[in-house]
N, C-alpha and C positions, 0 to 999 in steps of 0.2 A: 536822245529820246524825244518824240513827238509830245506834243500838247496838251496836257490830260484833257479827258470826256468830261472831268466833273473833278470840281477841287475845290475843298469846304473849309474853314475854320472851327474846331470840334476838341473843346479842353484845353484850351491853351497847346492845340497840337495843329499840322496843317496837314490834310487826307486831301492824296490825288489820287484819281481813278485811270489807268492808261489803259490802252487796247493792248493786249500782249502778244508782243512781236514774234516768237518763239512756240506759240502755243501747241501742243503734244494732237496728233488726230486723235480724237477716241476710241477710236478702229484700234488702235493702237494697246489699249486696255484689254484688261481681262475683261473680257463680257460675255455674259454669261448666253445671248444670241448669237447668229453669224445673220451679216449683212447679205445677200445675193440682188447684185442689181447687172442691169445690162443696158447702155447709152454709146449713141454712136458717136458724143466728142467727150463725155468725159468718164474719167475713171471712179466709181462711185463702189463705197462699202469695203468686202473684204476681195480678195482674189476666190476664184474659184472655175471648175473647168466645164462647165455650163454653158453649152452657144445660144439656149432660148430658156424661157419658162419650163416650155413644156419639158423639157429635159430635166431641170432639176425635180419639178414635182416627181416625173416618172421615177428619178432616183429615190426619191424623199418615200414614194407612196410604195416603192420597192415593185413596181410596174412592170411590165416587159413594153420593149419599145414597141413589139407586134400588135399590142390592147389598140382599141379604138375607142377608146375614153376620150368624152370631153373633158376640155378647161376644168369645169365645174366638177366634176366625178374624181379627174386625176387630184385638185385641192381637198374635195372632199374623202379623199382616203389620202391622202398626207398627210391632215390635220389629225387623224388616228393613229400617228407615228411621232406628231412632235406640236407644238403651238406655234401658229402660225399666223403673220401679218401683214395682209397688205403694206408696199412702201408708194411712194407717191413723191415727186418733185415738179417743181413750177419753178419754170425756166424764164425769168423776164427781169431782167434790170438787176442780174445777180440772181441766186439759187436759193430753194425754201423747200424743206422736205419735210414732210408727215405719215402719218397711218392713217388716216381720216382724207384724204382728197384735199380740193382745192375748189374752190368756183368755177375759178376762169379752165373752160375746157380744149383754150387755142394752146394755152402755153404752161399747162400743165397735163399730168397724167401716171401712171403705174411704171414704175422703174424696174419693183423685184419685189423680194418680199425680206424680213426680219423672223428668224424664227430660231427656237432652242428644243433641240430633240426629247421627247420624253423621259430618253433613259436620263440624258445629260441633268436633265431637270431634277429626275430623285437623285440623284447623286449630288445636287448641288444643295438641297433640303430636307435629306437626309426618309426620303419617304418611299415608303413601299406602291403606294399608290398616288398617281396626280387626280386628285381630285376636283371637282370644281372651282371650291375657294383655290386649289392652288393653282391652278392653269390663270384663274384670273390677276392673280398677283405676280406669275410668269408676264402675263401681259403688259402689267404695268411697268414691268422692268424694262420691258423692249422695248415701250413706249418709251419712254424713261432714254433708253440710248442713243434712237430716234433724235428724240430732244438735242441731246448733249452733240452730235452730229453734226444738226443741223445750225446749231449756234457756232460749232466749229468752223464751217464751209461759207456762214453767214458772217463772220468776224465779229460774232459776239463772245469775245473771248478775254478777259480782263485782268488786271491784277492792280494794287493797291503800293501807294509808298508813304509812309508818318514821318513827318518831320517835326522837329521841334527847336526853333531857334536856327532855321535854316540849317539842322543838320539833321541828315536821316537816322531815326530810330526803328525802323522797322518795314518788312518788303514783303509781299506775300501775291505769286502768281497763277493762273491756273483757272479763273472763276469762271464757268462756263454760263451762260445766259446772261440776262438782264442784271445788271451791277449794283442795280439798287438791294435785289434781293438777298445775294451771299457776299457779293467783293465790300461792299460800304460797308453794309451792316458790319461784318469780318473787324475793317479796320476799327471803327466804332467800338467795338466790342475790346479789340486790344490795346487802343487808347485806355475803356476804362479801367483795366486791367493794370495799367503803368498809373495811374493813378490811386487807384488803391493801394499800390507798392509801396509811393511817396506819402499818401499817406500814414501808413502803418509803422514804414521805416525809422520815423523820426521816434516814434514811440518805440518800438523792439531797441531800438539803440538807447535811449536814456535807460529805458529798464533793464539792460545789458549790464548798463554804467551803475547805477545805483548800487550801494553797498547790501550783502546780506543784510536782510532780520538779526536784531541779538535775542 
């Protein structure tokens, strides 16, 4: 095992943070979008049999490939079929991808898009109609996978090991982003959880022992 990123003293316990070596793609997940990208060195998002944008929107917006819609027209009658999102990658010293762009416009730029089809959407929240509030909270979820994605591809990907006395009590892997946020907190939290145990234990035990009331 490599050298943990971060390794605390916390309760009389020792919390290491490693990068995890094994981590699952997210692509890989139920998600509730499909990725659609197109890159001419790497394999990016889900498969799909699309050779441009313009092809899928024309699928998405139910088009004929005859129309002479622009960009902007063929998007805007897709997004009347499903929620849809800009993707974006920045390609420089390792890979970063968003919904929102990038600054630098040498080495970054529009990969594909992230989107989940209207019908799919009521079917996943149970609604006759996608309304505002919910298309918006659709978005955040894409946003959302986006994230989780890009932390993948970025090798932010973590997991936790508790020791106590130099022997391991506890392993937990999976954490996707920043480690301070879920993977520490995580073990933190399970630490105090074994503490509480030991504390409680010695008492459930005597009052176990103790004789009945007469």
């Amino acid at each position: 095992m490599n050298e943990p990123v971060h390794e605390e003293a916390y309760q009389g316990h020792t919390i290491k943070i490693y990068h995890d070596p094994d981590a699952e793609s997210p692509r890989e997940w139920s998600n509730l979008g499909a990725l659609i990208c197109w890159h001419r060195r790497y394999r990016l998002g889900d498969s799909h049999r699309f050779d441009g944008p313009q092809a899928f929107l024309r699928d998405l917006a139910d088009v004929s490939d005859q129309s002479d819609l622009s960009m902007d027209q063929l998007r805007e009658r897709a997004e009347r079929k499903a929620i849809l999102l800009p993707v974006f990658l920045y390609d420089h010293s390792g890979l970063a991808m968003n919904t929102i762009g990038f600054h630098c416009p040498w080495d970054s730029g529009q990969v594909g898009f992230v989107y989940a089809p209207l019908e799919a959407v009521r079917k996943e929240f149970g609604a006759k109609r996608v309304t505002k509030a919910l298309r918006d909270k659709v978005a955040d979820v894409l946003r959302g996978e986006i994230v989780s994605y890009d932390a993948y591809f970025g090798g932010r990907v973590y997991g936790y090991v508790i020791e106590r006395d130099g022997e391991e009590v506890d392993a937990c892997w999976g954490f996707f982003g920043d480690y301070e946020l879920d993977c520490l907190s995580e073990a933190r939290a399970f630490v105090d959880q074994l503490i509480l145990r030991d504390v409680h234990s010695p008492a459930a035990a005597e009052q176990s022992a103790s004789p009945p009331p007469s």
